[in-house]
C-alpha positions in Angstrom: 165.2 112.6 112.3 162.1 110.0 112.3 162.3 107.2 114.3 159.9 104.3 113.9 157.8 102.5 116.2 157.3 98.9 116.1 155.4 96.4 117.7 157.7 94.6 120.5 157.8 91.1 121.5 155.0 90.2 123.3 155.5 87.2 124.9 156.6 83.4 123.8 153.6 82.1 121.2 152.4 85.3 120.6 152.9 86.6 117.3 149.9 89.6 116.8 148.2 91.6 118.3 145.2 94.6 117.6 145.4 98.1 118.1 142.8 99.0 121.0 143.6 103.0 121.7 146.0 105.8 120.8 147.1 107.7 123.9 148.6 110.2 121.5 147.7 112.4 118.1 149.6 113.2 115.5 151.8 116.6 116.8 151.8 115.8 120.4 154.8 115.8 122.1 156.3 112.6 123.7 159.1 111.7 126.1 161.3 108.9 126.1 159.7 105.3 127.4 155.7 107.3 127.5 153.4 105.1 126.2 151.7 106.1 123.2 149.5 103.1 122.2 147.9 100.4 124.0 147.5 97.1 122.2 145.4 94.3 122.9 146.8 90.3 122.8 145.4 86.9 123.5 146.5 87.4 127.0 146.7 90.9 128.4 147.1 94.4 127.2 150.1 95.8 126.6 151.4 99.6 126.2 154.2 100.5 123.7 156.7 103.2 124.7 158.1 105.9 122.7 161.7 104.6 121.8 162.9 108.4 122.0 161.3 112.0 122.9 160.0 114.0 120.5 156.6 114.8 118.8 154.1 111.9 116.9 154.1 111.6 113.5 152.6 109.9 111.1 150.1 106.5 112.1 150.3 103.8 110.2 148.2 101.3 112.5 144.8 102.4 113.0 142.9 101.3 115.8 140.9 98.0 115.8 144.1 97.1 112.9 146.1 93.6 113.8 149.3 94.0 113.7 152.1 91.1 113.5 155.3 91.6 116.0 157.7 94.0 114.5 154.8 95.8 112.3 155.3 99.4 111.9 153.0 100.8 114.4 154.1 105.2 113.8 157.1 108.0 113.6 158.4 110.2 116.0 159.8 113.5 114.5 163.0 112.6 117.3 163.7 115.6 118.8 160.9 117.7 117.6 159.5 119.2 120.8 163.2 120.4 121.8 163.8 123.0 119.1 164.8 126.1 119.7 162.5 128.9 119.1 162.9 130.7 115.4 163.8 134.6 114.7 160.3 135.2 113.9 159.6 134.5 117.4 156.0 133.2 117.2 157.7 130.2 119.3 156.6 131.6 122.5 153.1 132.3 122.1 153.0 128.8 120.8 154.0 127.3 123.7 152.1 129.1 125.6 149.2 127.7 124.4 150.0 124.0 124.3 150.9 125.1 128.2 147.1 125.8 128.5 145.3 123.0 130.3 142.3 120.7 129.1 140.2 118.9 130.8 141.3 115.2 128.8 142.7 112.1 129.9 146.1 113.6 128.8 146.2 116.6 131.9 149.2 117.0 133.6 150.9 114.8 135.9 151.5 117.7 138.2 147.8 118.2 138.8 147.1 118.5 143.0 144.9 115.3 142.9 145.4 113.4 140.0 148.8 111.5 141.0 150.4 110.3 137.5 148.3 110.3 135.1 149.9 107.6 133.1 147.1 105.6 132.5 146.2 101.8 131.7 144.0 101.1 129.2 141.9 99.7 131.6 141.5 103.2 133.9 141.4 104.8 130.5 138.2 102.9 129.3 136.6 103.5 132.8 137.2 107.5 132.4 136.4 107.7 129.2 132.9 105.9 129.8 132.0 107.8 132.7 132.9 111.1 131.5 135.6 112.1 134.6 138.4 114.2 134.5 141.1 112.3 135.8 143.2 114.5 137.5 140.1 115.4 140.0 140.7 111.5 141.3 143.4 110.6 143.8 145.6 107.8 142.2 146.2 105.0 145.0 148.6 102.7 142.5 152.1 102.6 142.0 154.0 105.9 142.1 150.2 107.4 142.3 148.9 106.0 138.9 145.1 105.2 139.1 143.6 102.3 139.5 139.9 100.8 138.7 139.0 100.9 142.0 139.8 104.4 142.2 137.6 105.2 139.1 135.0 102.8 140.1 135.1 104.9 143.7 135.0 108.2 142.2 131.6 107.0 140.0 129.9 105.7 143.1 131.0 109.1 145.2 129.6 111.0 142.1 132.8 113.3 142.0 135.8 113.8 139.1 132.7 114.4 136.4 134.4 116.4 133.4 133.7 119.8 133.4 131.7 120.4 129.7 133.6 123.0 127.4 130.5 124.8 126.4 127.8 125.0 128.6 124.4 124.4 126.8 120.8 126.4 128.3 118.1 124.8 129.7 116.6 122.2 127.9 112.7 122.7 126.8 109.9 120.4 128.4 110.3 117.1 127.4 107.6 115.7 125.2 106.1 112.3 127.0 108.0 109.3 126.6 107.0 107.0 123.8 107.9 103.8 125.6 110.7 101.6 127.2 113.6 102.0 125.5 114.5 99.3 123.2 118.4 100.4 122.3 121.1 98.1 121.3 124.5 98.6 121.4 127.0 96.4 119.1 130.5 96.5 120.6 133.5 94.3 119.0 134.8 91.7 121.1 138.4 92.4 122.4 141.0 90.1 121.7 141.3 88.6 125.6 137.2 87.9 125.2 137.4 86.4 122.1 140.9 84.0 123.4 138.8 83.7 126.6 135.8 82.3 124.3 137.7 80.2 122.0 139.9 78.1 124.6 137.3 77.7 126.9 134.8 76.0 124.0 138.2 74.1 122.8 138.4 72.5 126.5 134.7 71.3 126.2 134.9 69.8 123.0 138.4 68.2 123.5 138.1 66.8 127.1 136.1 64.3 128.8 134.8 66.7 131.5 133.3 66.0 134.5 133.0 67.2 137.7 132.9 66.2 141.0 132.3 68.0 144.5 132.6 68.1 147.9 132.0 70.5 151.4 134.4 72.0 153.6 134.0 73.4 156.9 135.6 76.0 157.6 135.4 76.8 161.0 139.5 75.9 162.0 141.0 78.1 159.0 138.6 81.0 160.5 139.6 80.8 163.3 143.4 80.4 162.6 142.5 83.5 160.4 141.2 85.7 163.3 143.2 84.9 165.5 147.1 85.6 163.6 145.8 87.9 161.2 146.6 91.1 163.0 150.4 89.5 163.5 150.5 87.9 160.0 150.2 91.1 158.6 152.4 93.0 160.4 155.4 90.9 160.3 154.8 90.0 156.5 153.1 93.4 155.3 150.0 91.4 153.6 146.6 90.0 154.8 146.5 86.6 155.6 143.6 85.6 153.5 141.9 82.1 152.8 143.7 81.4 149.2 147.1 80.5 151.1 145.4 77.8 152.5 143.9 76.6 150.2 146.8 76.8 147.7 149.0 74.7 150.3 146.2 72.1 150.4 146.2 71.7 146.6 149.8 71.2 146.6 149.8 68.4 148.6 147.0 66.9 147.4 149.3 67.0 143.9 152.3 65.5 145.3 149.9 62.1 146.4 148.1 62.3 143.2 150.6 63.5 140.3 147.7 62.9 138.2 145.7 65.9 138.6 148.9 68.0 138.5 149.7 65.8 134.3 148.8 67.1 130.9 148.0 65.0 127.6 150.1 65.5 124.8 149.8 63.7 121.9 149.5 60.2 123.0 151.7 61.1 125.8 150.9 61.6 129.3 153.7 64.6 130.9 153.6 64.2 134.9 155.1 67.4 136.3 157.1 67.4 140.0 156.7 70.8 140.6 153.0 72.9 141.2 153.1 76.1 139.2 149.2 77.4 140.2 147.0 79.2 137.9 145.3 82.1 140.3 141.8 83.1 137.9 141.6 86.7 138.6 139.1 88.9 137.4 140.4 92.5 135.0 138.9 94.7 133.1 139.1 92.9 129.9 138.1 89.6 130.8 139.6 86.6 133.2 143.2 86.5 133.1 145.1 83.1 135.3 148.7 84.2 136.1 150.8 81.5 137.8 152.3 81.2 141.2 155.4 79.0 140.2 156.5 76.5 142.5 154.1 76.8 144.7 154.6 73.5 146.7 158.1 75.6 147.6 156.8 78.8 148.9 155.2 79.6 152.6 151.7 81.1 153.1 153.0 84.5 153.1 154.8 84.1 149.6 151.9 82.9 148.4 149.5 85.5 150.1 152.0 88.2 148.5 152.0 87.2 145.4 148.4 86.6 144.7 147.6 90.0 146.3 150.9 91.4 143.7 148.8 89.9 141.3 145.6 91.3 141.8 146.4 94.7 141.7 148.8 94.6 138.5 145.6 93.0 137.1 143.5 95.9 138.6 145.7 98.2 136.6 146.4 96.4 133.4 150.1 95.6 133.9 150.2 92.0 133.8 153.0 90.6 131.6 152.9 87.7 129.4 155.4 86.0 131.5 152.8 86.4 134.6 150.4 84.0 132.7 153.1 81.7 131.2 152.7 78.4 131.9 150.4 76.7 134.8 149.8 73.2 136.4 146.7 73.3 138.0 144.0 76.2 138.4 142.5 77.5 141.6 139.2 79.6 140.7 137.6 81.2 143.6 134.0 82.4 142.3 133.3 83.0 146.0 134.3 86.9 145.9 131.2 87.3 143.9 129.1 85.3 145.8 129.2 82.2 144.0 127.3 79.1 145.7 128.6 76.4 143.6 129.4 76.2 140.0 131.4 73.7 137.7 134.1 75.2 136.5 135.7 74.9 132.9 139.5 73.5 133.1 142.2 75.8 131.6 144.1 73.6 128.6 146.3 72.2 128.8 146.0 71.6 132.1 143.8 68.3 133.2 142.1 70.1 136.5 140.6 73.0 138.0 138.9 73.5 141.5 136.3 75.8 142.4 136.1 77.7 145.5 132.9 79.1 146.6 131.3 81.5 149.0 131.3 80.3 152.2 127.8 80.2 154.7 126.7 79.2 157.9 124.8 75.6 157.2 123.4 73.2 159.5 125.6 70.0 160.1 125.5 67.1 162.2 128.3 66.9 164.2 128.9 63.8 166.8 124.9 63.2 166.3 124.1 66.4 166.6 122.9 69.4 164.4 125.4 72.4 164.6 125.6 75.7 162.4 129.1 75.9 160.8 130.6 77.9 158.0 130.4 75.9 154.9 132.0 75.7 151.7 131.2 73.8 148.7 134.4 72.5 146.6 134.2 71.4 142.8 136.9 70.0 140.6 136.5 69.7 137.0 138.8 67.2 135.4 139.5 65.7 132.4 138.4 62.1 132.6 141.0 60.5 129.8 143.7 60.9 131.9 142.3 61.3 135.6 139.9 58.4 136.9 136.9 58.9 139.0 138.8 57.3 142.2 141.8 59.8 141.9 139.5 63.0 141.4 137.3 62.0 144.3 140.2 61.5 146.3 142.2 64.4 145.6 139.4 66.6 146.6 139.0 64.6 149.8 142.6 65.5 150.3 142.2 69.4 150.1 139.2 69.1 152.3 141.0 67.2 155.1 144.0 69.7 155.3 141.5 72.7 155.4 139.3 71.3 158.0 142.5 70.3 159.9 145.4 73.1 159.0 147.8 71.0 161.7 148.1 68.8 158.7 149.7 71.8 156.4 152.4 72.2 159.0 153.3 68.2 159.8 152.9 67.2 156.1 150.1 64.9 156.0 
């Protein structure tokens, strides 16, 4: 019995998507809920199942092919893999030799270091590109699935390198090079890069942007930092980072100026009372923004938890489309890569974005005199036909007050 495979639902607005990589042939066996294709959509990428067990059959979407939701994607043979063995008995010997292992992506999940070897397309592409042999690398994910930093560790340590099936003899002198290289390499944009590329052009040519910026000292927050971090991880099983902060500053800064927090549509302005925060993190495939919703509701910790929840699903390519849904406001911290100060691009169609940014020790004149303190430069990018100078400037005064005071995050002001 055949059994078809379809592309699912993927998310609210999203109607197609491309196929980016097979994680099965034609013949293999499958089991129930494995995946067996990745695909690529606007927003993330997203791994189809095997509705039953049984072996792949035919493919009728070939990667790099868009497909719409509810396109026919293959056929399982349902079943297949679990037939008894015939009288002629060649069965065994069969088996036996699909038993035999390879060194390929697809190696067994019972390997000593390899963990499950379920991977994302993301840990996938990294394998594949550095020529490792996954099960030599010890998954730290969920349920021992790799991750990128694992990969990324295991190319730095120089270790997990695919054994070669053939090995070749010593190579002959090489003749003297003829010059610098001059290679190219043409590689098709995936569908996240090219959404990534198209939105973020749409927001220049449809907004009135402008930015505006500001410094933040960040000397009381560093210190409130070192000095509970030790017990804000234990009781709450997560680091107590700077993004907390920063996100409770933003949210009151909202609630006094609604404006930042309103979108245009049509000739409509639409003020929302709630703060669902757009976190930019940084995959595989390009910058993703899921949303911390209601934000203005949740503690530090919450807040701490679920950016760090959100960093590693994006490490490992399991964002859903629900994790992106939506979104307020943006908070893009271009610190992490050592970002001085940058004017960042809002995310339509939201009206703001701010921009965090490394921080370093600068000289400041405090009560007339010159100090060293730990500096941070803050920039908000706004669209100026709804939000006026005066509000921007002030919101972002806001922000900088409750950071260089925290009290003011615990008494509301």
């Amino acid at each position: 019995m055949a059994t078809e495979v379809k592309v699912p639902t993927l998310g609210e607005s999203v109607t197609e998507a491309t196929v980016g990589q097979w994680l099965k042939k034609p013949g293999e066996a499958v089991k129930a809920d494995e995946p067996i294709v990745s695909l690529e959509t606007d927003k993330v990428a997203v791994d189809v199942p095997a509705p039953v067990a049984g072996t792949l059959g035919d493919i009728i979407a070939k990667e790099g092919d868009t497909v719409n939701v509810g396109a026919l994607l293959a056929m399982i043979n349902e079943g297949a893999s679990a037939d008894p063995p015939s009288a002629a008995a060649p069965a065994p010997a069969a088996k036996a030799e699909a038993a035999m292992p390879a060194p390929t992506a697809a190696a067994s999940a019972d390997d000593d270091e390899g963990g499950n070897l379920t991977l994302s397309p993301a840990v996938r592409r990294l394998v594949l590109e550095h020529g490792l042999d996954p099960s030599k690398i010890k998954g730290t994910g969920k349920d021992g699935r790799l991750t990128k930093d694992d990969v990324m560790a295991a190319v730095a340590a120089g270790t997990a390198k695919a054994t070669a099936s053939v090995s070749a003899p010593a190579p002959a002198a090489e003749a003297p090079a003829a010059g610098p290289s001059r290679k190219q390499e043409r590689v098709k944009m995936t569908r996240l890069r090219q959404t990534v590329a198209k939105r973020l052009k749409e927001a220049q040519n449809n907004a009135a942007l402008l930015t505006t910026y500001n410094d933040v000292d960040m000397t009381n927050v560093i210190e409130a930092r070192a000095k509970y971090k030790d017990l804000f991880e234990k009781k709450h099983g997560v680091r107590l980072g700077f993004m907390g902060f920063f996100t409770k500053a933003v949210c009151m800064a909202l609630r006094d100026i609604p404006g930042v927090n309103a979108q245009i549509e049509g000739d409509e302005i639409v003020y929302n009372d709630f703060a669902d925060i757009s976190v930019a993190v940084s995959a595989p495939n390009g910058l993703v923004v899921p949303v911390i919703r209601n934000a203005e509701s949740l503690s530090v910790a919450d807040i701490e938890k679920t950016i760090g929840n959100f960093g590693k699903k994006a490490k490992e390519g399991a964002l859903t489309m629900e994790d992106m849904k939506g979104g307020t406001f943006t908070i893009s911290n271009g610190g992490v890569f050592g970002s001085l100060l940058s004017s960042p691009i809002i995310n339509p169609p939201q009206s703001a974005v701010l921009g965090l940014h490394r921080i370093e020790d600068r000289p400041v004149v405090r009560n007339g005199e010159i100090v060293i303190r730990p500096m941070m430069y803050l920039a908000l990018s706004y669209d100026h036909r709804l939000i006026d100078g005066r509000e921007a400037v002030t919101f972002l005064v806001a922000v900088k007050n409750a950071i260089e005071d925290p009290t003011r995050l615990l008494i509301d002001l």
